[in-house]
N, C-alpha and C positions, 0 to 999 in steps of 0.2 A: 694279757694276763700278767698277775704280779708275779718277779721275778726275785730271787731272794740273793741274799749277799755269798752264801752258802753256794749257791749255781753260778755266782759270775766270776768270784775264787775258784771254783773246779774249772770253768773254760778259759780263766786267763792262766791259772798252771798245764792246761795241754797247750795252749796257744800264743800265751804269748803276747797277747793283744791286749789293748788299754781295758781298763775296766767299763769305760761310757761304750765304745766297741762290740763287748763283750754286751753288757746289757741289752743294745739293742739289736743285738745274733738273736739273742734269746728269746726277746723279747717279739719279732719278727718269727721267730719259727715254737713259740710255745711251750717255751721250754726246755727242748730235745737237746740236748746238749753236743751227742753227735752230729745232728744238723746245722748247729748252731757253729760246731769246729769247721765243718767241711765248706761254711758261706764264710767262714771268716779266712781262709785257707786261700778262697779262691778272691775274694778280694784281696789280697797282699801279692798276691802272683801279679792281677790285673795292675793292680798300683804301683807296682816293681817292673812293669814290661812298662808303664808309659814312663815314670824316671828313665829308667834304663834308654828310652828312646830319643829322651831327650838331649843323648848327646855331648853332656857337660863334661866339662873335663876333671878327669879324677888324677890330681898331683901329691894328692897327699894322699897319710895311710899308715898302715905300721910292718913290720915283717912279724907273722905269725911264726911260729917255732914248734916241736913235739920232741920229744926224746921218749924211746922205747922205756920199762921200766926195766931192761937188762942191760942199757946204754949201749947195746951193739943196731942198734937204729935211730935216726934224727931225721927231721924236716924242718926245714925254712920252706915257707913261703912270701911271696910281698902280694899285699893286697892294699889296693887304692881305696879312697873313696874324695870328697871335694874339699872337706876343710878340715884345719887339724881338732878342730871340736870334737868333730863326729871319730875321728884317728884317736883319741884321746879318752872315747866314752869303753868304759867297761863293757857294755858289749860288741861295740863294732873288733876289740881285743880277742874277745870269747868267740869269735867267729873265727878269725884270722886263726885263734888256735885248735880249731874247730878243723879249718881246711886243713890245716896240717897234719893232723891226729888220720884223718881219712886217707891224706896223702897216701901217710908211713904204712897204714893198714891195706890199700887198698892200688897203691904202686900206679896210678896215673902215665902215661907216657910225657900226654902236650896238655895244654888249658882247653884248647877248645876244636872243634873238628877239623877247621881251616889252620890250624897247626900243625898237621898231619903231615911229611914230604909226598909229593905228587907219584914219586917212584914208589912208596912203600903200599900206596892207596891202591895204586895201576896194580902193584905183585900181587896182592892178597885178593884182589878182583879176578885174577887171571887163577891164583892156586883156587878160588873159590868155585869159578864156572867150570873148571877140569873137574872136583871134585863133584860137580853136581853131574857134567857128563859122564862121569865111570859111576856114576848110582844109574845109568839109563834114562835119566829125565830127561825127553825134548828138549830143545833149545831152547823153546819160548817160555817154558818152565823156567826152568834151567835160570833165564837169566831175572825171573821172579825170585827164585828163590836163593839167587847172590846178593838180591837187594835187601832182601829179610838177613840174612846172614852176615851180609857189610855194616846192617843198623847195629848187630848183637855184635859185632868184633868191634864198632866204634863204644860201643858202651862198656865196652872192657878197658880200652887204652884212654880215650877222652876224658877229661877229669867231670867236666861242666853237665855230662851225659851219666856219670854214674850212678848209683841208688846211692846216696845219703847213706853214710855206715849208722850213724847213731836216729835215723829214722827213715828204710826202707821204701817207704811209702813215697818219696819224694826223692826227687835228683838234685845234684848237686846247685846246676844252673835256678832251678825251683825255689832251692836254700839261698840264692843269692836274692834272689827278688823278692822272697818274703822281705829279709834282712834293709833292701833298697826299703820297702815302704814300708819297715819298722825306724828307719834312721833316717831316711828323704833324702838321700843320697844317692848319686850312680856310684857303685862299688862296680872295681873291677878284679881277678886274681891274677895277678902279672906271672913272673917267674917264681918257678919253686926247684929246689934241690935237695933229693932223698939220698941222703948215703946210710949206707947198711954194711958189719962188717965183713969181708969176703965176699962183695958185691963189687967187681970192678967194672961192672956195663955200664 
């Protein structure tokens, strides 16, 4: 079906994605334009986990930054990607200011789950299966439902595992691999540091 200039302007401002992209989303699912977001969605994830897989080394990059608008909160982050091209393009920028902004809002502990210390992981295991055995669950429950509960505690403290503050519908790590196969880059988020006033932790 023909596809109008009007439909492929509406799906590259929800998405993001090149206009010839967009076209043939469209053009592929007739139209539908939610269809059209949700194939273009999952292609940029697929696209963004084989970059990512590839291993290249990400040296360059920029430090993203956020400052509350009461200036009693700030974030730095560093976030990599392979050449300073792509360190230099106005969006790979808007990203990096992007992590930080979620940072300051949404208080991250590590970047990614294997960041976690091995004692902090073991305690919250242990306060978790007591907690399931004084509710009376079996054991064999019991240690189902620390795994469910370990995924929801990792999704609080992990950064790479949260919902996306400025689009829910997606996690943080999701946001990076769209981003890899919007720039064809491996991006990585290195260190970040949130200070906040009267926050000495």
């Amino acid at each position: 079906m023909a596809v109008s200039a009007k439909q492929v302007k509406a799906l590259r401002d929800r998405t993001g994605a090149g206009p010839l992209d967009c076209k043939k989303a469209l053009e592929k699912h007739n139209g539908d334009i939610d269809a059209a977001a949700d194939f273009l969605r999952e292609k940029a994830l697929k696209d963004g986990i084989k970059l990512q897989g590839k291993g290249r080394a990400a040296n360059e990059g920029v430090i993203g930054s956020y400052v509350h608008f009461d200036n009693r909160l700030a974030v730095i982050v560093e976030v990599n990607c392979e050449t300073d091209f792509v360190a230099a393009t106005e969006q790979f920028k808007a990203f990096a200011k992007d992590i930080a902004m979620h940072i300051a809002n949404m208080n991250p502990q590590v970047v990614a789950r294997g960041d976690v210390p091995a004692a902090q992981v073991a305690a919250e295991e242990k306060l978790q299966l007591e907690r399931a055995l004084d509710e009376g669950k079996p054991e064999h429950i019991a240690e189902r439902i620390v795994k469910g509960r370990m995924n929801k505690w990792y999704e609080e403290i992990v950064l790479l595992e949260q919902a996306f503050i400025k689009d829910d519908d997606k996690t943080i790590e999701q946001f990076v691999q769209e981003t890899v196969a919007e720039v064809g880059e491996t991006i990585n988020i290195g260190r970040f540091q949130r200070l906040a006033i009267g926050d000495s932790g």
